[in-house]
Structures are given as structure tokens and as C-alpha cells.
C-alpha positions as CSV (number, residue, x, y, z in Angstrom):
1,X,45.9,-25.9,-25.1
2,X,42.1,-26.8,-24.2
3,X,40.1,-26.2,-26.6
4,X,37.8,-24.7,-24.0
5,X,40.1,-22.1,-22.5
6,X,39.5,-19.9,-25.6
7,X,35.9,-20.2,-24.9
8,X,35.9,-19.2,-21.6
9,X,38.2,-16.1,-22.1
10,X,35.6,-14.9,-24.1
11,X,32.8,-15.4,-22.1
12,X,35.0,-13.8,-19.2
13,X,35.6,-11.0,-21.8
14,X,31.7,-10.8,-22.7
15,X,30.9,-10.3,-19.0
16,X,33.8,-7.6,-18.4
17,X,32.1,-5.8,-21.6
18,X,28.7,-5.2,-20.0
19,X,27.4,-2.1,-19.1
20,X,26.8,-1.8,-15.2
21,X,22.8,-2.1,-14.5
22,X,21.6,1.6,-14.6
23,X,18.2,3.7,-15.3
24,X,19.8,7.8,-16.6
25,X,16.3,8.5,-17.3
26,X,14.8,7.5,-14.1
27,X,17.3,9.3,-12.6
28,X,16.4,13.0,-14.7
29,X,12.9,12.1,-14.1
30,X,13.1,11.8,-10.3
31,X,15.0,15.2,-10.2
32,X,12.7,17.1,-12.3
33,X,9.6,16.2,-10.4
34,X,11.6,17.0,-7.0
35,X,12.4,20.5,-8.5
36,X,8.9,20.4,-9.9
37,X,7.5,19.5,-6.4
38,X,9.4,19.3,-3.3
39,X,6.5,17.1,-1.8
40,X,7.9,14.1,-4.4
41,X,10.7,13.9,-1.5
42,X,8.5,12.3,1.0
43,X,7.8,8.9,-1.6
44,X,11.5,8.4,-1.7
45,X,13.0,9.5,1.5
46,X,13.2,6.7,3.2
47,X,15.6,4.7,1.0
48,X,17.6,6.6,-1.5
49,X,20.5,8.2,-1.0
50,X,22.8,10.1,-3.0
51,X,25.5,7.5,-3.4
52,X,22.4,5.6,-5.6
53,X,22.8,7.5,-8.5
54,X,24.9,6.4,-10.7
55,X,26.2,9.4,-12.4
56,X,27.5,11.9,-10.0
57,X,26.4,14.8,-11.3
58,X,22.5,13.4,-10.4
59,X,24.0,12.3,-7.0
60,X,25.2,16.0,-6.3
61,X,21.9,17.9,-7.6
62,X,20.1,15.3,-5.2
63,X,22.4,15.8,-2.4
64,X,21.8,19.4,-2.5
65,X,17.9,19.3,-3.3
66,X,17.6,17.1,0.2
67,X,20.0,19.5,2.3
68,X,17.5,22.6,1.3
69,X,14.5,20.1,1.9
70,X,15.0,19.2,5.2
71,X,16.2,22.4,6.1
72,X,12.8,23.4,5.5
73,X,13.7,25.4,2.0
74,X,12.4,25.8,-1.0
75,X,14.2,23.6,-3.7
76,X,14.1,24.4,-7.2
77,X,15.8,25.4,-11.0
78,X,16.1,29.4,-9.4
79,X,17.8,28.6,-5.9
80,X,19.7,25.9,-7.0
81,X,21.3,27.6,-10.0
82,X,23.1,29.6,-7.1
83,X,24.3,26.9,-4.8
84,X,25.3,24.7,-8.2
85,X,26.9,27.2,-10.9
86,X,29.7,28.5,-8.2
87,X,30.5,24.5,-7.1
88,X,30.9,23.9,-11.1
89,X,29.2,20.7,-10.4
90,X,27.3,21.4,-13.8
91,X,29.8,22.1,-16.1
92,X,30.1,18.9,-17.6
93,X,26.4,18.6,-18.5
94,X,26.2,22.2,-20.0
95,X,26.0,24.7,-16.6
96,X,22.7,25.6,-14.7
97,X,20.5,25.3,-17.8
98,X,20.7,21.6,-17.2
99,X,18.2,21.9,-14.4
100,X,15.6,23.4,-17.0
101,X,16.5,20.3,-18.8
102,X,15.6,18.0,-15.8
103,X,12.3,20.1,-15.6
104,X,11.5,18.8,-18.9
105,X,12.4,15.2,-18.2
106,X,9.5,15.2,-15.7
107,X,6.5,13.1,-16.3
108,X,4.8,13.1,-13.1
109,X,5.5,13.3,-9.5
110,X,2.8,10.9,-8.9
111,X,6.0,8.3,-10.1
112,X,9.1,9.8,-8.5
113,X,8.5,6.7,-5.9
114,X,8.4,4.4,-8.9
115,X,11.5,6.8,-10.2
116,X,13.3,6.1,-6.6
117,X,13.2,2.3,-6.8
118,X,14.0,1.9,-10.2
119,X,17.3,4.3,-9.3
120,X,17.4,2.5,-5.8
121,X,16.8,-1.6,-7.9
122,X,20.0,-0.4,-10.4
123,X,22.3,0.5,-7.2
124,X,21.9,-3.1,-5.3
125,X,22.6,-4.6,-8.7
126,X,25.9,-3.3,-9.3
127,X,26.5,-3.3,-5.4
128,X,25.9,-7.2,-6.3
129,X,27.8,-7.0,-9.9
130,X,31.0,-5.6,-6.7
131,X,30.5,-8.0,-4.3
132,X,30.7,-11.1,-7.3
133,X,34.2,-9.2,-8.2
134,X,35.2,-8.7,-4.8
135,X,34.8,-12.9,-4.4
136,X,36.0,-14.0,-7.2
137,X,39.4,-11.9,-6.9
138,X,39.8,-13.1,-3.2
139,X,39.6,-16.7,-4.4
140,X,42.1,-15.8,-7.0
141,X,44.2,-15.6,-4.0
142,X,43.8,-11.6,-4.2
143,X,43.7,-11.7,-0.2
144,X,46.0,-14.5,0.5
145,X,45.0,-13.9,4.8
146,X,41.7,-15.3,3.7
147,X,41.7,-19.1,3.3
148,X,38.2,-20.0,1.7
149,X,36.0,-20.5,4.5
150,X,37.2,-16.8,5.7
151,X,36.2,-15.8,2.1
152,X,32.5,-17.3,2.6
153,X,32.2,-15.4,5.8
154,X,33.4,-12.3,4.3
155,X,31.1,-12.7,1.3
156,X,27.8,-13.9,3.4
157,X,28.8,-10.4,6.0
158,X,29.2,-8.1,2.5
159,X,25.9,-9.6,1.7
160,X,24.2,-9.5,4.8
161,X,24.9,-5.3,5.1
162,X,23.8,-4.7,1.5
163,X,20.5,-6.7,2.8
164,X,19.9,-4.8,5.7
165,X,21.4,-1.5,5.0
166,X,19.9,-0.8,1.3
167,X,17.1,1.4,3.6
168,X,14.4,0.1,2.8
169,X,13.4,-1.6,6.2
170,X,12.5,-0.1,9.3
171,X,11.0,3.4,9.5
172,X,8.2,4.4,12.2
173,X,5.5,2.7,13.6
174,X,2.5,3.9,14.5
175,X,1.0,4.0,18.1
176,X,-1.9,2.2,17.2
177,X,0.0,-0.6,15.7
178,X,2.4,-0.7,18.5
179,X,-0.7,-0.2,20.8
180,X,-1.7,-3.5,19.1
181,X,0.8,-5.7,19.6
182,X,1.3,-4.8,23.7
183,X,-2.9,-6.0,23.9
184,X,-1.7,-9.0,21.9
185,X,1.4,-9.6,24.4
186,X,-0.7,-8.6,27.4
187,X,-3.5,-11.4,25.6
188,X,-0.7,-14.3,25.4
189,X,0.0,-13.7,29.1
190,X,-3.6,-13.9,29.7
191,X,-4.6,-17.2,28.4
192,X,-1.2,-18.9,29.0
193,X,-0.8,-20.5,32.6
194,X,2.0,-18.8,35.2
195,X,0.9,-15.8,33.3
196,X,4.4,-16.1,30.8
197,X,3.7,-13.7,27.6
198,X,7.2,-14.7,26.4
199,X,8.9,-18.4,25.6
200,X,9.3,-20.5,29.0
201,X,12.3,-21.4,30.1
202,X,11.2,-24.5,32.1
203,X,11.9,-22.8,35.0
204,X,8.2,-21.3,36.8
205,X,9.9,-19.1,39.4
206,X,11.9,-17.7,36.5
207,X,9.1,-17.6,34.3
208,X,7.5,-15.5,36.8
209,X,10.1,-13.2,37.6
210,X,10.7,-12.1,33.9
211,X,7.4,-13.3,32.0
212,X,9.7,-15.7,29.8
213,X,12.4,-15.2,27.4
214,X,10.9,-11.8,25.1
215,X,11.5,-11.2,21.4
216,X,15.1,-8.7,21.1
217,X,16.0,-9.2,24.5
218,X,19.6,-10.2,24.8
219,X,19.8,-11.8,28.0
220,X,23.6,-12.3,30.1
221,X,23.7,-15.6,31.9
222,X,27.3,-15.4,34.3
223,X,29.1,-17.3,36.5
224,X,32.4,-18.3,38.0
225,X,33.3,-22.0,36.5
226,X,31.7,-24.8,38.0
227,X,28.9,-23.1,38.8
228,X,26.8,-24.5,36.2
229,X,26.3,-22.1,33.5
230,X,26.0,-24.3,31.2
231,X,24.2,-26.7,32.4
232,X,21.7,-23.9,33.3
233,X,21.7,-22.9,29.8
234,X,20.9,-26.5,28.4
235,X,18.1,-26.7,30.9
236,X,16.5,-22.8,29.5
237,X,16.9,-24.2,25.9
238,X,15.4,-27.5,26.5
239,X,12.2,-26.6,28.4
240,X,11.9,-23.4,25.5
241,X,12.2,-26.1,22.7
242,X,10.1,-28.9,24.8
243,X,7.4,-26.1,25.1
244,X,7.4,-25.5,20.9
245,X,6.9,-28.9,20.5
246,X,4.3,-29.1,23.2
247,X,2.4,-26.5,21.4
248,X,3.0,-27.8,18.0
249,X,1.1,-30.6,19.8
250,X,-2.0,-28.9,20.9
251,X,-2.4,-27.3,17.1
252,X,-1.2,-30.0,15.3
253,X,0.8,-28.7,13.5
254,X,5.3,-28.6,12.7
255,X,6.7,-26.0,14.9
256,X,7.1,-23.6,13.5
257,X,10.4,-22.6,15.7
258,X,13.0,-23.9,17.1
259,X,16.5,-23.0,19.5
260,X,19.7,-22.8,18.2
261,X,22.7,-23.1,20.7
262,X,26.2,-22.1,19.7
263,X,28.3,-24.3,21.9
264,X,31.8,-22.8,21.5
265,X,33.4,-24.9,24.5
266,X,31.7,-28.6,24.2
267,X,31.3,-30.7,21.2
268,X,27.6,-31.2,19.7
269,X,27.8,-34.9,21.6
270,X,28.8,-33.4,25.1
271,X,25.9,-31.7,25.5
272,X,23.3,-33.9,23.8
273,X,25.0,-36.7,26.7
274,X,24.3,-33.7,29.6
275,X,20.4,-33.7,28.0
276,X,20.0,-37.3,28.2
277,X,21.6,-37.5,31.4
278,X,19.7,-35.2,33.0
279,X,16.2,-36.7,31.5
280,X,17.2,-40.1,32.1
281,X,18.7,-39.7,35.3
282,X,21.8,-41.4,34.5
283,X,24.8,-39.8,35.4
284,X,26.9,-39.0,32.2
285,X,30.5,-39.5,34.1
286,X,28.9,-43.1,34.4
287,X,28.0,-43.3,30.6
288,X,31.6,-42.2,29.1
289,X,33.0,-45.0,31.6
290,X,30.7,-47.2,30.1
291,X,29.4,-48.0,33.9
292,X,26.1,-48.7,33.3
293,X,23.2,-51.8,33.4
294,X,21.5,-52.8,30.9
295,X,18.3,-51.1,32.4
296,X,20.4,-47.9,32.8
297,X,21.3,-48.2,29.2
298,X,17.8,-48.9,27.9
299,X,16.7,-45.9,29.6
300,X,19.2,-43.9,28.1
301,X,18.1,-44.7,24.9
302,X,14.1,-44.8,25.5
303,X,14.8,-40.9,26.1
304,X,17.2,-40.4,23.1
305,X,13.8,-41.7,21.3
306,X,11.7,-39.4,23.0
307,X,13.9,-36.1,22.4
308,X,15.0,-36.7,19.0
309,X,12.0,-34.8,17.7
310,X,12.6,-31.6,19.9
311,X,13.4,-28.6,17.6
312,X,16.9,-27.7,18.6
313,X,20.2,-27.3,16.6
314,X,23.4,-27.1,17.6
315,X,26.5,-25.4,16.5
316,X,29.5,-26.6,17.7
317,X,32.0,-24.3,15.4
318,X,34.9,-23.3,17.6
319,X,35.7,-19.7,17.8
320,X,33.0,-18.5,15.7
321,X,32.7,-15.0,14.3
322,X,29.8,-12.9,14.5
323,X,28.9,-12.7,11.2
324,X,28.7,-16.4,10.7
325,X,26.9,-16.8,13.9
326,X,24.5,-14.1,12.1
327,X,24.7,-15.8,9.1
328,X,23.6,-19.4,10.3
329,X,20.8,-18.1,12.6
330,X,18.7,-16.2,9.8
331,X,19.1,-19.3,7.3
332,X,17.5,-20.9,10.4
333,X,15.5,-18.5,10.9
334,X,14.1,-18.5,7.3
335,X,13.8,-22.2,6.7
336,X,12.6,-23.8,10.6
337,X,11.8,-20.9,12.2
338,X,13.9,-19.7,15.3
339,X,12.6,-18.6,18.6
340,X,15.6,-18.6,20.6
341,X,19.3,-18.7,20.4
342,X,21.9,-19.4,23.1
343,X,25.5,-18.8,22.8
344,X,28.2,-20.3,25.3
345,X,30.2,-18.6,25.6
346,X,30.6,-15.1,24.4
347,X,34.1,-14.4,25.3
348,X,35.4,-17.5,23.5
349,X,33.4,-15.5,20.2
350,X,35.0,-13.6,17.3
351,X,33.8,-10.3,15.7
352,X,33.0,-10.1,12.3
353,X,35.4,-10.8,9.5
354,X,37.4,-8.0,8.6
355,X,37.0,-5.8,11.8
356,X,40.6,-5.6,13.9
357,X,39.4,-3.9,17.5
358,X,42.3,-1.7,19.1
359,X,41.8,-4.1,23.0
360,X,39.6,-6.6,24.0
361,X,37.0,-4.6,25.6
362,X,36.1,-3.0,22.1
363,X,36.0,-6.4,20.9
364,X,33.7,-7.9,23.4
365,X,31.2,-4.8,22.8
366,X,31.3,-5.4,19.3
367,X,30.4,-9.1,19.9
368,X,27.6,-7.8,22.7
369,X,26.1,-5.5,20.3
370,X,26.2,-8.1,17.2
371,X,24.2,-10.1,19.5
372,X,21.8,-7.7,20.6
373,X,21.5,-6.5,16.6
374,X,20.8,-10.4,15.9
375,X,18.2,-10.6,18.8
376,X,16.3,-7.0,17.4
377,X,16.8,-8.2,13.4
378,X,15.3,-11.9,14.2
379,X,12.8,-10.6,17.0
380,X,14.2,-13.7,18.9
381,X,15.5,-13.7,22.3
382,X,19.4,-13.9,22.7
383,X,20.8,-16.2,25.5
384,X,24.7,-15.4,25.7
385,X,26.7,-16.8,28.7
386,X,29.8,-15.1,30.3
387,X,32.7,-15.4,32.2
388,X,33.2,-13.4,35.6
389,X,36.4,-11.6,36.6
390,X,38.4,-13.8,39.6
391,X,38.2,-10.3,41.6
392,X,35.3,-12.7,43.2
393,X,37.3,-15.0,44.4
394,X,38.8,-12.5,47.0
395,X,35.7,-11.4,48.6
396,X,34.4,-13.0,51.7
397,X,31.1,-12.8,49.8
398,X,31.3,-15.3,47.0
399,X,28.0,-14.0,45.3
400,X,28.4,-12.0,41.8
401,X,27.9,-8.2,41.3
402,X,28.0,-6.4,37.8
403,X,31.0,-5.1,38.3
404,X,32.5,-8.8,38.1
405,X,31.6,-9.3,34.3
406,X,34.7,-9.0,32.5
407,X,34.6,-6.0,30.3
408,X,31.6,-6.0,32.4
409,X,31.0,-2.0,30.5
410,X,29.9,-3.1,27.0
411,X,28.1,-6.5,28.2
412,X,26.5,-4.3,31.1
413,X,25.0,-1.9,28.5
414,X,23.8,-3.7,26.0
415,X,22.0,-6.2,27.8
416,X,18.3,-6.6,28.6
417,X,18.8,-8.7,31.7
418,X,21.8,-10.0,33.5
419,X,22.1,-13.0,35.7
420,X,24.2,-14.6,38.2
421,X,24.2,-18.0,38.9
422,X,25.6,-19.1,42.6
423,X,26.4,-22.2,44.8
424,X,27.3,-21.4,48.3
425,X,28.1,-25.5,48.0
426,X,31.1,-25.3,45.7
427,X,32.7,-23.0,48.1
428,X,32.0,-24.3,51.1
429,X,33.1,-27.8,50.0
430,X,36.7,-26.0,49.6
431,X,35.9,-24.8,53.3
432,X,36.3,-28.4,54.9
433,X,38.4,-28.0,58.5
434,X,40.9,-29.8,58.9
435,X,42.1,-30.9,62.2
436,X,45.6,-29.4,61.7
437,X,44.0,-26.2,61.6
438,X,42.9,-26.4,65.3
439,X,44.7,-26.7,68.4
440,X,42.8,-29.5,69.9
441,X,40.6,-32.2,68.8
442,X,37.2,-30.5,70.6
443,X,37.1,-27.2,68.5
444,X,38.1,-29.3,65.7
445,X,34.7,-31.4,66.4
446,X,32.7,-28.0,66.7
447,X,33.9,-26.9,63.5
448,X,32.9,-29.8,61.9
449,X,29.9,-29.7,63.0
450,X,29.2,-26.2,62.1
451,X,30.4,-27.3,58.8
452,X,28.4,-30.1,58.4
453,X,25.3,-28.1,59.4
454,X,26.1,-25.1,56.8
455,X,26.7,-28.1,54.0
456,X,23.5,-30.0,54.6
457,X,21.5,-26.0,54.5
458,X,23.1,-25.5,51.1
459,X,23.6,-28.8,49.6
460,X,21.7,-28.9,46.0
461,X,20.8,-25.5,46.0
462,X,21.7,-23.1,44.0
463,X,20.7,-19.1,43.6
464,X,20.0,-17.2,40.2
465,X,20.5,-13.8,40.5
466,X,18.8,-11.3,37.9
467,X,20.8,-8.1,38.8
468,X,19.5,-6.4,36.0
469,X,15.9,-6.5,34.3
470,X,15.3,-3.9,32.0
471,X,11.4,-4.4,32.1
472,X,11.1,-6.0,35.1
473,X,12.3,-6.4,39.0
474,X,15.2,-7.8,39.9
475,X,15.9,-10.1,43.1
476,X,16.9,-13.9,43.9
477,X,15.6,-17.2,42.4
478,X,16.5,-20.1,44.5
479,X,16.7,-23.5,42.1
480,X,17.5,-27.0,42.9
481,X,20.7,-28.2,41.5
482,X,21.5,-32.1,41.3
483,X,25.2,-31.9,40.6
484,X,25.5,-36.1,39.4
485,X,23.2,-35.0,36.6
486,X,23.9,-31.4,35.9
487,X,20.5,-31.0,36.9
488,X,18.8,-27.5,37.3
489,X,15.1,-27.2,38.6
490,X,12.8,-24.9,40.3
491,X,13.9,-25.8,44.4
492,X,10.4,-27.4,45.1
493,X,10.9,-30.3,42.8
494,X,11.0,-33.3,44.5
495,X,14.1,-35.5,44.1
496,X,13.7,-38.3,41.6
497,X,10.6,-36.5,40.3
């Protein structure tokens, strides 16, 4: 046998042996100076809970001292004894005369929010201490449905909850702060050109309609396919990272920021060739078949140059779950920055590991409200593009209504801001008359024509529609769309600009 096995059994055995992180006496003095004082309960409120305690008996006293509390009673030794000696929830610990005991234990409530987060410090620790278990059973092979990038997922979502729901974050804000920060947004929009208080999206008729892309806004770009969605997307992310870098510039200083896109459907190197494409003007069919000139080529990479240094990451993880998604975007968020995240698409998303939804609508308004939750937790705006039901395709009227998202319910409802993105050129293209529709050559000719007139009105043009602006007006953007290049721009630019 290895002589190191014996060594590590007892090490194993020395950690197994160890007494779970706990303060008892903390615990008796927090409940004496509650009963002393009911006014402690305000210093420890907002993040303890019953559940904290670690022996139960403190747990239920607490319990029952915060039900009279916030009922607006008095909570004390005397009407206490009442509701506790019946329940023979003190029996263990010697009957009602235990409270007198807890009176005793009290050194002042000046400390019972000291008392709290000693308690509160002891809970996450063996919440931690369960979570270690929990991992290193499941790579045992405890789970066997979990293979070990499952396991990570499950471990970094355990984590992430006990980060975010241990209670001691949020709570209210006062007017004058919030006051505050609406003069500061109001200033940004001020001093910035277009008047855009929020990240630009490259796009100035956009810009104007919504005022940029704002901080917990989760924003629904749809479409039929082929209609450029993500192409649209690429362009938002790029002018959004082009302008951190622009102002990194101007304060020279690193950005401190960057976009992340998600890119469930193309691989990382699809849509870096769609950027590059569209900046260099070289069409990226012609690059994959290796059908360009050496000038085309030198261009190509003369741009790759120039972009290299933009702050954007890509994630090209198929079928990723929500909590990784989570995961990935708050490391990024703690060690670049983040200032916007774009997901394409959202349907092709998971939910979090270890949640089973009943149908698919559940499941896409678990994924919706994940995304909305990332957008408020990061204060970053959310990009998430989405499929369209084919009940479109029946209407005479191509153009997209809410009622076309697919589950369009949860997405609908959780969203800041919905768009549509339209080209009357894709369908008309599918329009074309042919002469053996027609009875004669002459109303063949008119048709034609009629075509030709209706193709040349809508050729690279295409229409965003914002059908839904929670803090803003709705109504129609009208953007020039340059299909060799994938290329989305506000309808005034000139072409070759």
C-alpha cells in the first residue's frame, strides 16, 4: 500500500472531526439584548434570519421575537414565556427560565449588530464547509448525471446564491441619493453629443430614439432569419466597445469596460470574419473562398490591426446555461470591467443547472428573467436576440408584432425594450413574377416593372422597430443595410463611406 494513503485518511479523518464554525455566545447575547430592547432589531434586520442560528432552539426564540416585532408587539422574557412554554420549544434548555438566562447573557445592545454578523459570518462558513461536501461527493461520482464540467457549474451557481442571497446587499435607497444619480444621468446626456446618457450603439437615430443602451435594461432584438439579427447585433457591440476605447482615448487611460457577446450559433471566428468584413469592406463569402487580391487581403489585415485592441470578448460555448453565462460575465465584470453583454440567441440558451421546467415557455422565462437578474446585479445593459414565431410568414404584412415572439409572454414581460428588425427586400426578392404566372407577355412587362420599381424603393434598406420602450417612445428607425458585407448603418450613410 502507499505509504501515503494512511496519511491522508487521517488528515480526511482530522477534517471530518472538526467542529462546524459557530459563535453560542453571540448568539445568547444577541437574544438577550433583543428581549432587553426591541430597538436592537433594527441593527440586524436586514440580514439575519432564523435559519443562521445554529442551534435551533436560538433560531425558534428569534423567529418568534421578530413575528411580535414586526407585528408591532412588545417582545420580551413575560410575553414570550406564553407563546414558548406551550410549543415546548424550551424544554431542552431548562423551560421559560432560559429567557432570564439570555437576559443575563446581555452585554449591550449597542453590539447586537456586531452579535448579528458574528452569528450571520459562522452561517456562510458552514454554508461553505456544505457546499465543499456537496463537491467533493459529486466528483466521487455521488451524481453520476453530472460529468465534471456540469459539477463546476453546479458548484460556481451554489456559490453564486450563497453570494447574493446571504442578505446583506440591497436594502433602500434614499431619494436624495437616487435624486443624485438621475442629475448625474441627466449631466452625461448633457455634455455628451446626440445627447446619449447611456452606451452608444453606433447607430445615432437609435441613439436618439432610446438615449443608448442603459444600465439593467434587458433589451429583445427579433427577427425572422435572414433578416440580419445578428449582424445588427455585431454592429451595436462594436460601435459600444469602439466608443470605450474611444474614451479610454480621450482620458488616457485602459477601459475600464468592455462587451461580452455570447454567440451560441457562430463560432468565435465567424463573427470576428463578419467584423472585419464589414470594416474592411471585403465581402467575407469572398474571404472563406479565398477570392481575394493581394490589396484585398492587405486590407483585411491592416483592420485586424486596428481592432485587435477593442475591448470585446467572445463566448462561443454552445448551449450555454444561465448560470454559467452568469458566472463568466461577473469574473469579467470583476477583472476588465463589463459594460455590455449580448447574447445570440436566447432560445438556443439553457436554464441553470439543476432546474427541470415542466414546458418550454417556463423555460424561456426562466432564461428571460436570469438575463434581466444579470443586467440589474451587473448594472450593465443586456442585449438578448430572439427568434419569431412563422405565424409571420402568413400575413400579407411581413412586418413583426409582439405577439410573434415565441413564448412572446415571459420575453414580452421582462423586457425593457423590444425590437423588430425588417427587410421588405428579402421578401420581395421571393416576389419576382414570372411570366408563367401571366396570360400574356404585356402584363407580364407591367408587373415587372412594378417589381423592379418596388425593389429599387427598398433595396438596402432596412426598418428597426422598437415596439416596446419602457422609458421611452416607440416608433420606426430606418437603417441602411449592405447585404455583401452584413453591413448595418444609420440610412444617410453614404455608400463606400
Amino acid at each position: 500500500m502507499n505509504q501515503i494513503e494512511p496519511l491522508r485518511r487521517d488528515a480526511l479523518l482530522g477534517l471530518s472531526q472538526r467542529q462546524p464554525p459557530s459563535n453560542v455566545a453571540a448568539e445568547q447575547a444577541l437574544l438577550g439584548a433583543l428581549l432587553a430592547n426591541n430597538k436592537a432589531y433594527e441593527r440586524i434586520a436586514e440580514f439575519l434570519a432564523p435559519e443562521h442560528f445554529i442551534d435551533p432552539v436560538h433560531g425558534r426564540i428569534y423567529q418568534s421575537i421578530v413575528r411580535r416585532v414586526e407585528a408591532g408587539q412588545l417582545a420580551d422574557a413575560v410575553t414570550l414565556k406564553a407563546e414558548l412554554e406551550h410549543s415546548g420549544v424550551l424544554d431542552e434548555v431548562g423551560g421559560t427560565a432560559y429567557l432570564a438566562q439570555l437576559l443575563t447573557a446581555m452585554v449591550g445592545i449597542i453590539n447586537a449588530g456586531e452579535y448579528g454578523r458574528a452569528i450571520h459570518d459562522a452561517w456562510i462558513r458552514r454554508q461553505m464547509i456544505e457546499i465543499g461536501e456537496t463537491v467533493v461527493n459529486n466528483a466521487f461520482g455521488l451524481n453520476p448525471e453530472l460529468d465534471g464540467s456540469k459539477q463546476i457549474e453546479a458548484a460556481e451557481e451554489t456559490l453564486f446564491k450563497l453570494a447574493t442571497d446571504k442578505g446583506q446587499d440591497g436594502g433602500f435607497i434614499t431619494f436624495e441619493r437616487a435624486l443624485t444619480d438621475a442629475i448625474g444621468i441627466a449631466e452625461k446626456a448633457f455634455h455628451r453629443t446626440g445627447a446619449v446618457s447611456g452606451l452608444t450603439t453606433g447607430l445615432r437615430d437609435l441613439d436618439k430614439k432610446t438615449g443608448g443602451l442603459h444600465p439593467s435594461d434587458l433589451l429583445i432584438l427579433a427577427g425572422r432569419p435572414a433578416m440580419g439579427k445578428t449582424a445588427l447585433a455585431t454592429k451595436i457591440a462594436f460601435g459600444a466597445a469602439r466608443s470605450l476605447m474611444q474614451e479610454a482615448r480621450e482620458t488616457g487611460v485602459t477601459p475600464r469596460g468592455s462587451v461580452a457577446i455570447f454567440s451560441l450559433e457562430m463560432s468565435a471566428e465567424q463573427l470576428a470574419t463578419r467584423l472585419l468584413s464589414e470594416e474592411s469592406r471585403v465581402s467575407g463569402e469572398r474571404i472563406r473562398r479565398g477570392e481575394i487580391g493581394q490589396k484585398e487581403f492587405d486590407r483585411f489585415v491592416q483592420v485586424s490591426r486596428e481592432l485587435q485592441s477593442l475591448p470585446l470578448h467572445i463566448d462561443d460555448t454552445p448551449a450555454i446555461t444561465l448560470s454559467a453565462m452568469r458566472t463568466r460575465c461577473r469574473r469579467l465584470h470583476r477583472t476588465k470591467g463589463l459594460s455590455l453583454v449580448v447574447v445570440d440567441y436566447l432560445q438556443l440558451m439553457r436554464p441553470a443547472v439543476g432546474t427541470k421546467p415542466d414546458n418550454r415557455v417556463l423555460e424561456i422565462s426562466m432564461i428571460t428573467q436570469g438575463l434581466k437578474a444579470i443586467a440589474k446585479e451587473l448594472a450593465v445593459p443586456v442585449l438578448a436576440l430572439s427568434q419569431l414565431s412563422r405565424q409571420v410568414e402568413s400575413r400579407e404584412d411581413k412586418r413583426p408584432q409582439l405577439s410573434d415572439l415565441r413564448e412572446s409572454g415571459s420575453i414580452e414581460q421582462d423586457a425593457d425594450a423590444v425590437m423588430f428588425i425588417y427587410r421588405d427586400e428579402y421578401y420581395l426578392q421571393q416576389r419576382m413574377p414570372k411570366d408563367t404566372m401571366f396570360d400574356s407577355n404585356d402584363k407580364f412587362l407591367v408587373a415587372m416593372d412594378a417589381w423592379q420599381h418596388k425593389m429599387e424603393l427598398a433595396h438596402n434598406k432596412a426598418e428597426l422597430l422598437l415596439e416596446k420602450q419602457r422609458h421611452g417612445p416607440t416608433g420606426k428607425i430606418d437603417l441602411f443595410f449592405e447585404g455583401e458585407f452584413t453591413r448595418f448603418a444609420d440610412l444617410d450613410t453614404v455608400h463606400g463611406s
